[in-house]
Backbone as CSV, one residue per row, in Angstrom:
resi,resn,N_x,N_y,N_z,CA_x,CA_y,CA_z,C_x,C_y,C_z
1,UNK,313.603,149.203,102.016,313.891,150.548,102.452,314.452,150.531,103.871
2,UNK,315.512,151.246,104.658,315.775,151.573,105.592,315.072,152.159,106.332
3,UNK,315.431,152.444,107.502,314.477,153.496,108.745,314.744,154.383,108.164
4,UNK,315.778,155.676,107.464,315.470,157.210,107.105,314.986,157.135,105.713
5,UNK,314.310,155.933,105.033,313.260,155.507,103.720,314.616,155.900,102.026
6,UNK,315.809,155.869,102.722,316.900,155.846,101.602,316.939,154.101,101.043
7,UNK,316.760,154.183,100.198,316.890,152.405,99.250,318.358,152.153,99.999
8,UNK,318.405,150.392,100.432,319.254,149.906,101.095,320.080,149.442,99.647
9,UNK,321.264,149.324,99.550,321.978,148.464,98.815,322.805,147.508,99.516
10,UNK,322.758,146.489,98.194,323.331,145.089,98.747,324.349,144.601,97.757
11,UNK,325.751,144.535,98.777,326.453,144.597,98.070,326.803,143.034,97.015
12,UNK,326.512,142.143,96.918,325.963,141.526,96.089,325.023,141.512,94.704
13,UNK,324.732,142.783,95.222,323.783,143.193,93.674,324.763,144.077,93.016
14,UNK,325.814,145.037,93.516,326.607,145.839,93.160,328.121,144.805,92.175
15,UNK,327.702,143.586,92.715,328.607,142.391,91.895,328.067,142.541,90.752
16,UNK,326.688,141.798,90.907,326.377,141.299,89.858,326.343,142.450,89.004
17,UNK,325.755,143.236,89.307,325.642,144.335,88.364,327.287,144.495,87.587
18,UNK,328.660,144.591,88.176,330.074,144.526,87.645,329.916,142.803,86.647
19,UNK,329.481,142.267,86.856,329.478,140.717,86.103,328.770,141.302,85.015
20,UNK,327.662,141.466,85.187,327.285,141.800,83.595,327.846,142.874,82.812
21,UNK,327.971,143.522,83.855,328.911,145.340,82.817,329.976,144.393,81.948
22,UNK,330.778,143.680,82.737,331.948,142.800,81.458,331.702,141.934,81.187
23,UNK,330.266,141.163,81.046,330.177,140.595,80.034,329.510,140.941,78.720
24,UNK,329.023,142.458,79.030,328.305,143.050,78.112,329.409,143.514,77.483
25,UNK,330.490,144.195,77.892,331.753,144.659,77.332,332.065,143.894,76.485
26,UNK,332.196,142.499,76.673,333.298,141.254,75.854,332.521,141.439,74.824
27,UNK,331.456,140.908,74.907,329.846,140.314,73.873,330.089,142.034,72.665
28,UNK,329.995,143.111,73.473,329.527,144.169,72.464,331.085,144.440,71.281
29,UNK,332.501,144.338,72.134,333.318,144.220,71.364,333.554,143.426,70.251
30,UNK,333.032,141.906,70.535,333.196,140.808,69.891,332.167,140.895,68.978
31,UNK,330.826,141.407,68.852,329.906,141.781,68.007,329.701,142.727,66.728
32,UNK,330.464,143.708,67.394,330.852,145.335,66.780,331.953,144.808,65.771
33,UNK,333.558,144.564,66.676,334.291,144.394,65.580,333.596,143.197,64.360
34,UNK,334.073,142.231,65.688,333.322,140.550,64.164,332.479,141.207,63.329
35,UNK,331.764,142.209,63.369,330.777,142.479,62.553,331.294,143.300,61.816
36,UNK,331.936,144.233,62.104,332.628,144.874,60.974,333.715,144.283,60.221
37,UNK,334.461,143.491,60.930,335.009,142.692,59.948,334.598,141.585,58.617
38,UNK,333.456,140.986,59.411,332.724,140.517,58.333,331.997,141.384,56.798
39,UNK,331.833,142.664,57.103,331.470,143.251,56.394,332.185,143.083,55.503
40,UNK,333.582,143.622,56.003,334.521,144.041,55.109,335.316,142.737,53.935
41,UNK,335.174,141.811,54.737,335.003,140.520,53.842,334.086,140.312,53.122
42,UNK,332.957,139.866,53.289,331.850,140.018,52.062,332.100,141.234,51.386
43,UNK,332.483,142.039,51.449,332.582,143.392,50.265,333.647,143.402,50.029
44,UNK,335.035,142.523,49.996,336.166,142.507,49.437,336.581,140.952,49.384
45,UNK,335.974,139.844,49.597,336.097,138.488,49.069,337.009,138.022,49.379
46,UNK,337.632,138.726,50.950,338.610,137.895,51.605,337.944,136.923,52.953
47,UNK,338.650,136.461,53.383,338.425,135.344,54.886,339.318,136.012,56.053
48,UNK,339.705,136.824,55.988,341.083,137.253,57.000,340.381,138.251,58.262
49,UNK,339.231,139.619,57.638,339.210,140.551,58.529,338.197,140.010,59.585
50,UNK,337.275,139.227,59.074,336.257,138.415,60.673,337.141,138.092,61.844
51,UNK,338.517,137.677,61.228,339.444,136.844,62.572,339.468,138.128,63.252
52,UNK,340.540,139.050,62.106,341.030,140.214,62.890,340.199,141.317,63.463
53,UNK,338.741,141.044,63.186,337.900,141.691,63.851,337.531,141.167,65.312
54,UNK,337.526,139.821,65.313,337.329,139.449,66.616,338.221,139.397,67.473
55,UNK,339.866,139.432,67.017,340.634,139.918,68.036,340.900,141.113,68.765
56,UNK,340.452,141.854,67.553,340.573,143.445,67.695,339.793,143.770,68.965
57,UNK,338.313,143.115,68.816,337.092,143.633,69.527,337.343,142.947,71.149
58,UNK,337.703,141.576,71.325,338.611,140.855,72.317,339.785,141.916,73.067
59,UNK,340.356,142.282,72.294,341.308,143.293,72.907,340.763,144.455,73.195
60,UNK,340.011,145.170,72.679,339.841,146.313,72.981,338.373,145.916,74.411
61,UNK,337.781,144.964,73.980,337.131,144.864,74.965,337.941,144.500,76.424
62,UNK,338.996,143.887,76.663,339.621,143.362,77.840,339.889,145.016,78.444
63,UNK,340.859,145.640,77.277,341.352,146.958,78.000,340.509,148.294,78.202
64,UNK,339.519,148.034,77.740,338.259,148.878,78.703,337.867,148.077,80.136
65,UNK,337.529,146.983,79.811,337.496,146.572,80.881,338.610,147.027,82.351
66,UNK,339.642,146.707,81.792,341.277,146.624,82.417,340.641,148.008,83.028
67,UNK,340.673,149.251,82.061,340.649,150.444,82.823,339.340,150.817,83.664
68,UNK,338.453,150.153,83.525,337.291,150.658,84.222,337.746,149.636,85.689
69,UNK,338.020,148.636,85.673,338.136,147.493,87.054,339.268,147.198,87.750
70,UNK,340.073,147.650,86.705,341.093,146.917,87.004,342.197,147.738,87.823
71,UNK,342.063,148.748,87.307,343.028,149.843,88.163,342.988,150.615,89.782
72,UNK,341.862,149.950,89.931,341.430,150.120,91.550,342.504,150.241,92.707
C-alpha cells in the first residue's frame, strides 16, 4: 500500500498479466475451434475440419489479439 493507502501497482505485474491475456487467447482459440472441428469430423467421417479448425482458431486468435495490443 502507498502513504494515501491506494494499492501500488507494478508495472511488471501489468506485463505479466498482458502475457497471459495472449496466451489464454491463443490456447482458447486453438481449443474452441480444434474442438469444433473435431466434432464435425467424428460426425461426418472426414480428417480435414480439425486442421481447419485449428487454423481458423490460430487466426482468429492472433487478430483479437492484433486488435486488443497491437494497435496502440
Amino acid at each position: 500500500m502507498s502513504q494515501n493507502g491506494s494499492p501500488e501497482t507494478d508495472p511488471q505485474d501489468a506485463g505479466d498479466g498482458a502475457a497471459w491475456s495472449i496466451v489464454s487467447y491463443l490456447l482458447s482459440g486453438l481449443i474452441f475451434w480444434g474442438g469444433a472441428g473435431w466434432l464435425l469430423d467424428h460426425w461426418l467421417g472426414t480428417k480435414i475440419f480439425l486442421l481447419v479448425g485449428l487454423v481458423l482458431g490460430a487466426a482468429a486468435s492472433l487478430y483479437l489479439i492484433w486488435l486488443r495490443y497491437g494497435r496502440q
